[in-house]
C-alpha positions, -999 to 999 in steps of 0.1 A, spaced: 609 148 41 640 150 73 645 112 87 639 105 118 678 101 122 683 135 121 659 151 144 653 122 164 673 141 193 652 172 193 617 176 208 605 186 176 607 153 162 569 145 166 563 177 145 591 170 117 570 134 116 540 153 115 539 153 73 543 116 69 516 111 99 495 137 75 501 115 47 492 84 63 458 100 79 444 110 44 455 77 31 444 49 61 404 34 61 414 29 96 429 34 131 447 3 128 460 3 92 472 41 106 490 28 139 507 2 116 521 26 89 531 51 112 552 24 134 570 12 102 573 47 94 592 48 128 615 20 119 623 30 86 637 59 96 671 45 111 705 62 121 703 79 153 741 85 159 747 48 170 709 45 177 694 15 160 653 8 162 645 -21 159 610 -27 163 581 -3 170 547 -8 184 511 6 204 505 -21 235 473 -20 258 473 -32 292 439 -52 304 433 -68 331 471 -72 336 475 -86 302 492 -70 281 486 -75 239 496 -60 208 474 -37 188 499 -23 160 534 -40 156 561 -29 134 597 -43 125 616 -72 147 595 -88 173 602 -87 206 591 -95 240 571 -72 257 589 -60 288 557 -60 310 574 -47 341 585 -16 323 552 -11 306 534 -12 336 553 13 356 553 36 324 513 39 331 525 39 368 546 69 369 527 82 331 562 92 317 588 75 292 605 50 310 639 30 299 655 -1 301 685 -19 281 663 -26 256 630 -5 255 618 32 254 579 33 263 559 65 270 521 70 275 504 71 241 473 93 248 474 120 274 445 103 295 458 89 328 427 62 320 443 53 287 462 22 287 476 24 254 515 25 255 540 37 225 571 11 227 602 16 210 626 -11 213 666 1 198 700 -4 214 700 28 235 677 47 251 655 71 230 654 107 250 620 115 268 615 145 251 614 125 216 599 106 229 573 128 242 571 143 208 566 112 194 537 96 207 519 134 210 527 134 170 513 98 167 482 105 192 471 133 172 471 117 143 453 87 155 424 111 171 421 123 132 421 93 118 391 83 144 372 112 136 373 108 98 363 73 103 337 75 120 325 107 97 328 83 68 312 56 86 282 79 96 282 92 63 276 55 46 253 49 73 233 81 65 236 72 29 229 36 38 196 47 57 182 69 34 180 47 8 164 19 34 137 49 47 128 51 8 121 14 6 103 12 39 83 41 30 74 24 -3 63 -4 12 24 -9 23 24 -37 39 28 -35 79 42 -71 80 61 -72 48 76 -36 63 84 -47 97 104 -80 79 124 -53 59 130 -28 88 149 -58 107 167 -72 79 182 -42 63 191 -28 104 210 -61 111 229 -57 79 239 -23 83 245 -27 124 261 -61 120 242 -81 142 227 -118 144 187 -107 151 164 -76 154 129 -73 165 107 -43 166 83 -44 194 48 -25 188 27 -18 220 -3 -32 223 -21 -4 250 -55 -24 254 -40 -56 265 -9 -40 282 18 -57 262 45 -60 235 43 -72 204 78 -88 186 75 -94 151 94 -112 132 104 -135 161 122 -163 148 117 -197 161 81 -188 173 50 -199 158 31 -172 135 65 -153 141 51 -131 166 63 -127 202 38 -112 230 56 -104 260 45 -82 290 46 -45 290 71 -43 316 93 -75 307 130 -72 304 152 -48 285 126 -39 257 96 -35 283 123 -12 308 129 10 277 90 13 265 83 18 301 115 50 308 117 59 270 153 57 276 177 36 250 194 8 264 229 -14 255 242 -49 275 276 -57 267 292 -92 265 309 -104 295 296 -80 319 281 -98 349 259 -72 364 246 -66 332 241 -97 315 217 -106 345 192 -84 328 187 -104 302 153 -121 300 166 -160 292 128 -169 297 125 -149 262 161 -166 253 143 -201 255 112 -194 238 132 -181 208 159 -211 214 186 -183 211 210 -167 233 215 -133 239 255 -119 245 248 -86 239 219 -64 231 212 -25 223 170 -12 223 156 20 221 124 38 218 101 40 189 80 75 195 50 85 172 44 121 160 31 134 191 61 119 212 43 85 229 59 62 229 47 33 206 73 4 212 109 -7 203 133 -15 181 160 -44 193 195 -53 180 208 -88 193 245 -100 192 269 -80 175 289 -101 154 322 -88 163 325 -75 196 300 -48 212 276 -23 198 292 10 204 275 43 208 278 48 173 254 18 171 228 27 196 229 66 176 220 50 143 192 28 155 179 57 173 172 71 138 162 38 121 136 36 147 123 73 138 121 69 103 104 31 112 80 49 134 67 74 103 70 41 81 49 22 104 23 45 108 20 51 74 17 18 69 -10 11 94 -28 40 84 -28 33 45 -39 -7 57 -67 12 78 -82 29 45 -76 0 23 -99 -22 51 -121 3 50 -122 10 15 -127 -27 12 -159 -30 37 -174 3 19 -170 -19 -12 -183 -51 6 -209 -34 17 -221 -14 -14 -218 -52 -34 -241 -64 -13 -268 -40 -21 -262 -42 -58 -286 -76 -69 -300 -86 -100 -330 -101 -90 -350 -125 -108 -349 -161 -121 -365 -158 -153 -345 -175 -184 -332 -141 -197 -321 -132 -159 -306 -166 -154 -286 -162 -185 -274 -126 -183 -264 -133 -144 -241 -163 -158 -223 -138 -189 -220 -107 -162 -199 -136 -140 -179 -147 -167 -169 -113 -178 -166 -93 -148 -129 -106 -137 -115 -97 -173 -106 -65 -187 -129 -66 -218 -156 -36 -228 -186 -44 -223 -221 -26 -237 -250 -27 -220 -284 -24 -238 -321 -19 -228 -349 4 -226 -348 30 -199 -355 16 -163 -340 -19 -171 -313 -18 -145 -282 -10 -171 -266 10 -141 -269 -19 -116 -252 -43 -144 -223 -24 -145 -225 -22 -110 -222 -58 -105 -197 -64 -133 -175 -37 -111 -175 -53 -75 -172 -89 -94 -139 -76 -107 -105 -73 -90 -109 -37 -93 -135 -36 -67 -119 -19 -42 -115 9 -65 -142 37 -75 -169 30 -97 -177 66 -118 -210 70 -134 -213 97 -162 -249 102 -180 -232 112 -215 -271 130 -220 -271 150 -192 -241 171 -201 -242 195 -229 -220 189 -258 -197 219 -248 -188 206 -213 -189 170 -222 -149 165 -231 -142 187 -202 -159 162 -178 -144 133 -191 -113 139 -197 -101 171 -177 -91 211 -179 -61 227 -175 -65 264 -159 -77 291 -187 -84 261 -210 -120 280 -212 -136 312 -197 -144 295 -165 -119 273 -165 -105 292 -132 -85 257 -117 -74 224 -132 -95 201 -131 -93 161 -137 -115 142 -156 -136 115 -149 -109 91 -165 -85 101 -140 -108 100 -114 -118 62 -123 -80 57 -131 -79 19 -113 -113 16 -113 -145 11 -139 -163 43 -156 -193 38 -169 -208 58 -199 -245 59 -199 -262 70 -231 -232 66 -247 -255 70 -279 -260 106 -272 -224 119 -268 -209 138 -294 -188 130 -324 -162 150 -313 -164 133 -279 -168 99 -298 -134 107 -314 -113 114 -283 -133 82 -262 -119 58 -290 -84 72 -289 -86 71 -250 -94 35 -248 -72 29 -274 -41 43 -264 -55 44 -223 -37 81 -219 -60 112 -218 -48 151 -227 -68 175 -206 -85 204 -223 -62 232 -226 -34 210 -219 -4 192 -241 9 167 -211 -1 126 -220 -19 115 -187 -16 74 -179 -52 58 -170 -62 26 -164 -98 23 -161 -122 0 -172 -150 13 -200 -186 0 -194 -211 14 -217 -250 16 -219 -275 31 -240 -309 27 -251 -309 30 -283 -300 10 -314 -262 20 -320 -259 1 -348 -290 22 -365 -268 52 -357 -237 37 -372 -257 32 -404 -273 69 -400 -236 80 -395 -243 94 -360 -222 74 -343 -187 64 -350 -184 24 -365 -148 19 -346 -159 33 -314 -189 6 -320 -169 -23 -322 -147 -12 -299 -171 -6 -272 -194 -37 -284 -168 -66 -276 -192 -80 -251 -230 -71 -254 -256 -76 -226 -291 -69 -232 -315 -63 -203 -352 -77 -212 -379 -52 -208 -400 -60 -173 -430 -67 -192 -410 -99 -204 -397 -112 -176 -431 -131 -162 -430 -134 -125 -402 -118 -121 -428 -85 -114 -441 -100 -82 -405 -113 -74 -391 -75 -79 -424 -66 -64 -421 -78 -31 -387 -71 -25 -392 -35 -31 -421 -33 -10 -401 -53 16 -372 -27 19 -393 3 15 -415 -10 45 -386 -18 67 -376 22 59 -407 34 65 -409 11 98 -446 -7 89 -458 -42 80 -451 -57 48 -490 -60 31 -498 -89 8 -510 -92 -26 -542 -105 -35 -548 -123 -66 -564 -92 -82 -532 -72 -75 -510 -103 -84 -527 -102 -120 -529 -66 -122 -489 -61 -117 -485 -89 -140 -507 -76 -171 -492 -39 -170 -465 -29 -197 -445 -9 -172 -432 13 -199 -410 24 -171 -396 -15 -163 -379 -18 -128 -377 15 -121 -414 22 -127 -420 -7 -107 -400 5 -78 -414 38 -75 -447 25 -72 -439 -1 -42 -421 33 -27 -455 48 -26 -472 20 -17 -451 15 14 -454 53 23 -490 62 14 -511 27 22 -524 19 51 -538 -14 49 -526 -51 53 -538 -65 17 -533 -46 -15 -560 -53 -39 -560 -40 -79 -579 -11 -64 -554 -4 -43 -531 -3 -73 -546 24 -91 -543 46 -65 -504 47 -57 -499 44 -102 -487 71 -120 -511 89 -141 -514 74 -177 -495 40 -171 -529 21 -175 -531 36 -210 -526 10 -239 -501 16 -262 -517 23 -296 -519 53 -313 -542 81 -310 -553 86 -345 -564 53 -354 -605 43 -353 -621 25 -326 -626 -12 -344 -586 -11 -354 -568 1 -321 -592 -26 -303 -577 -53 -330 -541 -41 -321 -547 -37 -284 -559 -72 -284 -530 -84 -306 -505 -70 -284 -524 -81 -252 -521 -116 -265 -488 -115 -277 -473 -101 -247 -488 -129 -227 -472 -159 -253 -436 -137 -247 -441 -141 -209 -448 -178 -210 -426 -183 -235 -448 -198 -260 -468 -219 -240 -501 -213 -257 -518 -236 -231 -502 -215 -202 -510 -180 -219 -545 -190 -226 -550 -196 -191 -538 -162 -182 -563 -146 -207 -591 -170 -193 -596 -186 -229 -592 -219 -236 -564 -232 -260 -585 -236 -287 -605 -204 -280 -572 -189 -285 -557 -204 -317 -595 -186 -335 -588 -152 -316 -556 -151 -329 -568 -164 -363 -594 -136 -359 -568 -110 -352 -547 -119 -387 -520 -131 -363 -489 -155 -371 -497 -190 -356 -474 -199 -325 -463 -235 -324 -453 -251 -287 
């Protein structure tokens, strides 16, 4: 490359320099590290005829003060006298000592290019030079601060990601201000949400307030003027006029002081404005335009995270009082000794993750145990999926469960997912699990097993995580021994075993149950609750209820709905029962004097089961006497029952 020695002369010396200032514009991180290299480029290039430079440097005039901002070579005093009438007059200017010209071609510059040699440099090289060294400071600028947008950008995408990740509004909100702080340099942010009912802002976090929440009025300060004109706004240090908008009253609460500040908007989808987002105290100097640009977009991509946010904490608390609210319907009423003691097993297993089999005859309340094992558990703000494994034919059973892909079948015309995915997170509960199929048995175990799923028709390995409850009312382990049922899926479903008594067992728990059907039904059906007589009372209690609970309930629904009266006597009874339920249970073909002997057996039996053995209790109820009893049963060729 030509020295500056030889063309130093010529007005094209800026543009022979123009190479090396090339060079150092690809190569500099910054404007300064550019000014410095090109002034030592300056004064490396010696030998003007007898022209010797000597030092080289970029002044700035403020306030009448004149300082350094790049320096290069011998230091020298700064003729202040020339350098002032050089912006005076905006042309190069001479002493003994010193060549200055205006740097940038801006009369409101006050940046000066200073040579300082032992003649005079011409104006026109002058002239050259600093238009050389101007341009390729403007460059240098612009590719800083496209690199410096470009990390931002870079910077906020990844902080958008996390914010969006992040479902927590107050959790968020702490992120938004620490990762905007980082990136902006500044001491403290705040984001200021808008509050329309009570007409005012509130600051969270706000450090050095208790609860780390600030409420100010709408129209307070910097942060309410912007809510209120939508308009950003920046306060520099040192600037009287605008330092006096500064709230200190806010300063004082916070026990902080504010130099400088830069707020803008926060807008929500439909453009209303929703609050604002505050930088306090740049560290080094004043926020710049470039600052108050990238919060503006921080604060969009906080408003979507925000609302997202508050919207996903909106269907969780709802989700959460659908779930409260459900629970509290679900009850296992009754306080007989097999209620007592299955209510105490369903709390201690419903906050753990084991299986759990549910047994009983038909109308025992299976469905409401899983019920209550599910909003007992943590999974209870989750969905609870009931399948009846005996409703569903064979063919469409594995479908059901565990999902279609599209074609998988002739009317297979969409995907489909199963009811595993669909409880994924939450509890699915098989009922008559005895009747599903073995080929169905075979992909249940590997589900639970392995907890992934593979729709019908499909090859991809689906993740679930839902919770197995099972029921049936039969004897599994019958069907394990007549090889209808699978023995691993048994012990795999049968970790924990609940069996629900049969009503006819559970004493007063009929009049218990009773009531509180008849009670709900009558509030439904907007009528008087009627009382039991002793007649009814006895009645309820001596009938099988081959149907249990649910037989039960569907007679105090018709009670409720079709009596009229304010005391239900037996009478009463036989007209809301179901065909057939009085009906003894002994068969059809056997002659009079032997079903009488096992109707009576089973009468007397069933009595002893409800009191538990207390022969002198159970002879009451039969209206015998203890004794009496003890040669009935003798009669009867039944096994003695010691108290």
């Amino acid at each position: 490359m030509p020295t500056l020695s030889q063309h130093l002369t010529s007005e094209s010396v800026g543009l022979r320099l123009l190479p090396g200032l090339v060079d150092l514009v690809v190569q500099s991180v910054d404007t300064g590290e550019f000014l410095q290299q090109a002034l030592q480029l300056l004064v490396d290039h010696q030998g003007l005829e007898s022209t010797a430079i000597s030092g080289a440097g970029v002044v700035r005039g403020i306030k009448g003060t004149w300082r350094k901002r790049a320096w290069a070579g011998t230091a020298a005093e700064l003729p202040t006298d020339l350098l002032a009438e050089v912006l005076d007059q905006y042309q190069p200017l001479s002493n003994q000592s010193c060549t200055a010209t205006p740097l940038f071609g801006d009369r409101t510059a006050d940046y000066v290019l200073a040579l300082v040699a032992d003649k005079p440099v011409p104006p026109e090289a002058m002239t050259s030079l600093a238009a050389s060294l101007a341009a390729g400071y403007e460059i240098t600028q612009r590719f800083g601060e496209t690199r410096q947008r470009a990390e931002r950008l870079s910077a906020m995408l990844e902080m958008t990601v996390r914010w969006n990740q992040t479902r927590e509004t107050d959790e968020l909100l702490q992120t938004m201000v620490e990762t905007s702080t980082q990136l902006l340099d500044a001491e403290r942010a705040t984001i200021f949400l808008l509050d329309r009912k009570s007409g005012t802002l509130i600051g969270r976090p706000a450090l050095g307030v208790e609860g780390g929440e600030l409420r100010i009025s709408q129209g307070t300060g910097v942060v309410g003027q912007v809510v209120q004109s939508g308009e950003p706004q920046r306060i520099d240090v040192d600037i009287a006029n605008e330092q006096a908008r500064i709230d200190r009253s806010v300063d004082e609460q916070l026990g902080f002081e504010t130099r400088s500040l830069i707020c803008v908007p926060m807008f929500d989808q439909q453009g209303e404005t929703i609050g604002a987002f505050e930088l306090l105290n740049k560290r080094q100097g004043n926020f710049t335009q470039a600052d108050q640009e990238a919060l503006a977009e921080l604060a969009a991509h906080a408003a979507v995270a925000i609302d997202n946010s508050q919207h996903v904490e909106h269907l969780k608390t709802t989700q959460r009082q659908m779930a409260d609210q459900a629970a509290e319907k679900v009850q296992l009423i009754g306080d007989s000794p097999a209620m007592q003691a299955l209510k105490e097993t369903v709390h201690r297993v419903a906050d753990t993750e084991l299986a759990v089999l549910t047994l009983g005859e038909n109308g025992t309340g299976k469905e409401v145990v899983a019920q209550m094992i599910h909003y007992l558990s943590a999974r209870r703000d989750n969905v609870l999926v009931a399948v009846n494994c005996a409703a569903i034919t064979e063919t469409l059973l594995e479908s059901e469960l565990f999902g279609h892909e599209k074609g998988a079948f002739t009317d297979a015309h969409e995907a489909r997912q199963g009811k595993f995915e669909l409880a994924d997170g939450g509890t699915l509960f098989l009922d008559e699990i005895g009747d599903m199929s073995p080929g169905g048995q075979a992909k249940l175990l590997r589900v639970l097993e392995e907890k992934i799923v593979v729709r019908v028709g499909g090859s991809q390995p689906i993740p679930v995580d839902a919770r197995v409850i099972a029921a049936t009312n039969q004897d599994l382990a019958q069907l394990v021994r007549e090889k209808k049922f699978r023995e691993d899926l048994f012990f795999r479903l049968n970790v924990v075993t609940l069996q629900l008594p049969p009503l006819r067992e559970r004493g007063d728990d009929i009049m218990t149950l009773a009531q509180h059907f008849l009670k709900d039904f009558c509030a439904r059906a907007r009528r008087p609750v009627p009382k039991f007589t002793a007649a009814a009372r006895k009645k309820l209690i001596a009938h099988h209820w081959p149907g249990n609970v649910r037989e039960l309930r569907n007679m105090m629904e018709r009670l409720a709905y079709l009596f009229s009266g304010d005391k239900v006597d037996a009478g009463d009874l036989s007209f809301v029962m179901a065909p057939g339920l009085d009906e003894a249970a002994v068969p059809m073909d056997q002659p009079l004097a032997e079903a009488t002997r096992q109707f009576q057996a089973d009468y007397i039996q069933r009595h002893i089961k409800r009191t538990q053995g207390n022969m002198t209790d159970a002879a009451e109820r039969l209206g015998l006497h203890r004794s009496n009893l003890y040669r009935k049963m003798k009669q009867l060729g039944m096994d003695q029952v010691e108290e």
